[in-house]
N, C-alpha and C positions, 0 to 999 in steps of 0.2 A: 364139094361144097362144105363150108361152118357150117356147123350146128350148135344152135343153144341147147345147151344139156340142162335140163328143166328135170328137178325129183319132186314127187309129189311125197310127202311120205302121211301112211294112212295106218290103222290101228285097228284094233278088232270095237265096232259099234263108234267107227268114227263114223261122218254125216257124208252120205251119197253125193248132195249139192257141192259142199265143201270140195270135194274132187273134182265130180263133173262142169260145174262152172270153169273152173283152170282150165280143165282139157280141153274141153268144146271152144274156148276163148282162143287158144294157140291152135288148134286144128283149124279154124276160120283163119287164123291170118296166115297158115301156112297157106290155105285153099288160095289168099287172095295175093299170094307173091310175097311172103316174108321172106328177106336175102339177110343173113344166117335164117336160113328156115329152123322152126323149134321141133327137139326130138325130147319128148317128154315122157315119162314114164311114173306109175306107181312101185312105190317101194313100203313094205308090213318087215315085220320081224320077221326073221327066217323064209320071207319071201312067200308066207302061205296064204291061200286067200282067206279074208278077211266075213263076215258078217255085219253090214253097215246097221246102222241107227232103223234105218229101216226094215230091216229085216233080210236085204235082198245081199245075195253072194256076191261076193266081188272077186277076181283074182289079182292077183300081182304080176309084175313084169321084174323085178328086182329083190334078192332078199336085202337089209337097209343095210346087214352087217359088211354085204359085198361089195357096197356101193364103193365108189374109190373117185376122187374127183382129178381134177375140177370140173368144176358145175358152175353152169351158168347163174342160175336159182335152185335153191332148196326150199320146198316150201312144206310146211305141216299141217296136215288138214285136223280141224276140228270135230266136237261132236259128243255124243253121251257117255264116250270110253275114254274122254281125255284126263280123266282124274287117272286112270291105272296108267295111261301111257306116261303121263308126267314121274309118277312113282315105280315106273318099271327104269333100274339103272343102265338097261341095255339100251334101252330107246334114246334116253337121255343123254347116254352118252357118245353113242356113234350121230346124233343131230347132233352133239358140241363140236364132235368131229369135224363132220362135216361142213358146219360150218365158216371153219376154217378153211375149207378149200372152194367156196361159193363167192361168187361174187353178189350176191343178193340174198339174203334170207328173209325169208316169210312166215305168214300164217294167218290163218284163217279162222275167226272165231274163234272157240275155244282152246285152239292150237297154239296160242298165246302160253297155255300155261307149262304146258312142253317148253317153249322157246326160256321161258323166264326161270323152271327148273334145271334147266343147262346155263344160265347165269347169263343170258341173252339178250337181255333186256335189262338187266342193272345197268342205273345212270341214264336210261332213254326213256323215252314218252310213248306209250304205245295202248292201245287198244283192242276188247273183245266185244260181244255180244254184252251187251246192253243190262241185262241180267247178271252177267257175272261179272262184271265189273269191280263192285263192292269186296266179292271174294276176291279176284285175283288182289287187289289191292291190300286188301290183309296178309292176306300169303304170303307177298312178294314186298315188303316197304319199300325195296330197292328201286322198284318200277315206277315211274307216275302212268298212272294209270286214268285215261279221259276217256268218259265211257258217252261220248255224242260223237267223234266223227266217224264215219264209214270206214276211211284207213287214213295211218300215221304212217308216215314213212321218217324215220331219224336215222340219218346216216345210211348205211346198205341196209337197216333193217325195216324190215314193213310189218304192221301189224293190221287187221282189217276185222270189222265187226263181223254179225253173223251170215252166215250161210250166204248168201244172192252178193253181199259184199265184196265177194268175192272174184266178181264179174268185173266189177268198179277197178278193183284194184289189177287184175290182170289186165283189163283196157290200159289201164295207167302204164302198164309194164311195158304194153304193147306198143304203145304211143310213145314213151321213151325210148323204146328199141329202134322203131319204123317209121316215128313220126306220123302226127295229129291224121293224117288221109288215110295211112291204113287202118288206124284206131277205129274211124269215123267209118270206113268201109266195114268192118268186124262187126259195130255197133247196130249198124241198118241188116246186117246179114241176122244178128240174132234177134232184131227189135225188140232192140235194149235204145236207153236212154245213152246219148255219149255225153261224157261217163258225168257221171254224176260226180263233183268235186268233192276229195276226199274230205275237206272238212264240214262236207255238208252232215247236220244232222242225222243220226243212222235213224232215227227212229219220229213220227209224229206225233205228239201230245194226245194225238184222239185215237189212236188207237194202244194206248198206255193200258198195263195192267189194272184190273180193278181197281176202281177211283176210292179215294182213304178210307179208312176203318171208321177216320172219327166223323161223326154225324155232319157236326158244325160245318167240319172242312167240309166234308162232301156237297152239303146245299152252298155252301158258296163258292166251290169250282161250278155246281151247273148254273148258279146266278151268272156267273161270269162267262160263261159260255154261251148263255142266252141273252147277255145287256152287251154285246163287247159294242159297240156306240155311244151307250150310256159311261156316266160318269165313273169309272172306276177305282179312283184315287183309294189308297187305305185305310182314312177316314172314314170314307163314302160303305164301304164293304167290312169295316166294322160294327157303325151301326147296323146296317142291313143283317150284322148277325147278332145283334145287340152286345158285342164285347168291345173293351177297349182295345185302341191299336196296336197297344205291345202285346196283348194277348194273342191278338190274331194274330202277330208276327210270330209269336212262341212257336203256336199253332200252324202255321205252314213250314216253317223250317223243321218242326218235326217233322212232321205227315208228308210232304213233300219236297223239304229239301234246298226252298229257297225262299224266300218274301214274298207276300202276296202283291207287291210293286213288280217282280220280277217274274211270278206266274202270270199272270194281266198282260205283261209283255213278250212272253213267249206265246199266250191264246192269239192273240190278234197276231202275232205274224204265225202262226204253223194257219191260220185261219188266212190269212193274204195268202201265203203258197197257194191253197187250196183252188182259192177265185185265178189267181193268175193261171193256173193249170187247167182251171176249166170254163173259163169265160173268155170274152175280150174286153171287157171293162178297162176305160183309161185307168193308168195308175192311180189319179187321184180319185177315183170312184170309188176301186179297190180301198186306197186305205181309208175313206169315209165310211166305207160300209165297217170297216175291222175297228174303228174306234182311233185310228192316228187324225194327229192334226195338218198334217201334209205329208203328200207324197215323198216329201224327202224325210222325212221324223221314218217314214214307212220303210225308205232305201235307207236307213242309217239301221234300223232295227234289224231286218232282213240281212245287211251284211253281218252286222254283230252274229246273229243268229248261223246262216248258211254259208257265209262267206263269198257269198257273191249280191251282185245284185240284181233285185227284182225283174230288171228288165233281161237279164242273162239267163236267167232264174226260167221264165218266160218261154226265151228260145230255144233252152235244153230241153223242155219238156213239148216244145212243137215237134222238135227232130227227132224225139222218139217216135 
């Protein structure tokens, strides 16, 4: 029988999940009749076992210097040691290696910055962990770097946000290998969502890091979060903070990054996810309660936003 020759490769205080998601993803669909079934393995430098993020031991199945392809996929796990793997030249350079003998290469969260140290991502679009985002972006000029979707795939390479992302993206892999039934089969085995579309946002607005430093900003993200019905044009939410509107514009594109016209409309749809996830409210209810003027302003925001639409949006999250 083929086998998909699948490398994981993992570093001393890379992330537990970052591994186990891949494995336990391709163990399921071997369980459920994958034809090339996948023979997967971990690979550390010198093949020693590893100490993860977490604390817990890990061993190895491969030292990486031994590894020899081709290889189905190569993928590189993320995690709190990925700064030295990136600047260790062995690491970096038997991943450039090998890459050249894979027909897919990946990574997972901060495993991005290994891939883009081995010059892997010069010229492509790729993404990490939501957080480091900014960093790898400086690091690396050569990368564009878009720190919203789950995972990028350009070309054979795939890049995928943090940790659980991880899932998403082997679903993906799995479903291009095997096709949409055994994906969908994999996804109800681990009661997981199938799969969440890569370019859906990795992250929600409401569970963001600590809301801004600057005062002003802050009461008027929670105005906005508690009026999303009311009028929130940037006029409107200037006075309410008593500044004028280029000020306030100053002031969010600092503090947050985009216009307070463009935060307003990211609050009401991460807020329509929310209802469509957990209610049955007709679409148009949904978007009267979030502050749209119709259901379609609603489906036009949400595809911008998640890349799909409300109503698919919907049924992903029942089939979970």
């Amino acid at each position: 029988m083929d086998r998909r020759r699948f490398v994981v490769v993992a570093y001393e205080a890379a992330e537990l999940l970052d591994i186990a998601c891949v494995t336990t993803t391709l163990e399921s669909a071997n369980w459920h009749g994958a034809l090339p079934y996948y023979e997967y393995r971990v690979a550390t430098p010198g093949g020693h076992p590893i100490t993860t993020g977490t604390a817990l031991r890990l061993d190895a199945q491969l030292a990486l210097e031994r590894v020899t392809g081709p290889l189905d996929t190569l993928l590189i796990s993320g995690g709190i040691g990925h700064e030295d793997a990136a600047a260790n030249p062995l690491v970096v350079a038997h991943v450039r290696r090998l890459a050249r003998e894979s027909r897919r290469v990946a990574s997972v969260c901060t495993g991005a910055y290994v891939l883009a140290a081995a010059g892997l991502l010069d010229g492509r679009r790729a993404t990490t962990h939501w957080k480091e985002a900014h960093v790898l972006a400086g690091r690396f000029p050569g990368v564009t770097v878009d720190p919203d979707p789950i995972f990028i795939r350009d070309g054979n390479v795939s890049t995928s946000a943090g940790i659980t992302a991880a899932l998403d993206l082997t679903l993906a892999f799995v479903e291009e290998d095997n096709g949409p039934e055994l994906a969908r089969t994999v996804a109800r085995n681990m009661v997981t969502y199938l799969q969440r579309p890569g370019n859906q946002a990795q992250m929600s607005m409401f569970v963001e890091p600590p809301s801004p430093a600057n005062s002003l900003v802050r009461r008027i993200v929670q105005h906005i979060s508690t009026h999303l019905r009311d009028d929130l044009a940037t006029a409107t939410l200037a006075a309410e903070a008593g500044v004028s509107e280029r000020h306030l514009t100053r002031l969010f594109l600092k503090h947050l990054g985009q216009t307070p016209g463009r935060y307003v409309r990211q609050a009401r749809t991460e807020a329509a996810a929310h209802l469509l996830a957990t209610t049955s409210l007709p679409m148009a209810a949904v978007a009267t309660r979030c502050g749209f003027n119709s259901a379609e302003t609603l489906r036009q925001a949400f595809i911008d936003r998640y890349g799909i639409s409300p109503s698919r949006y919907r049924l992903s999250q029942a089939a979970g």
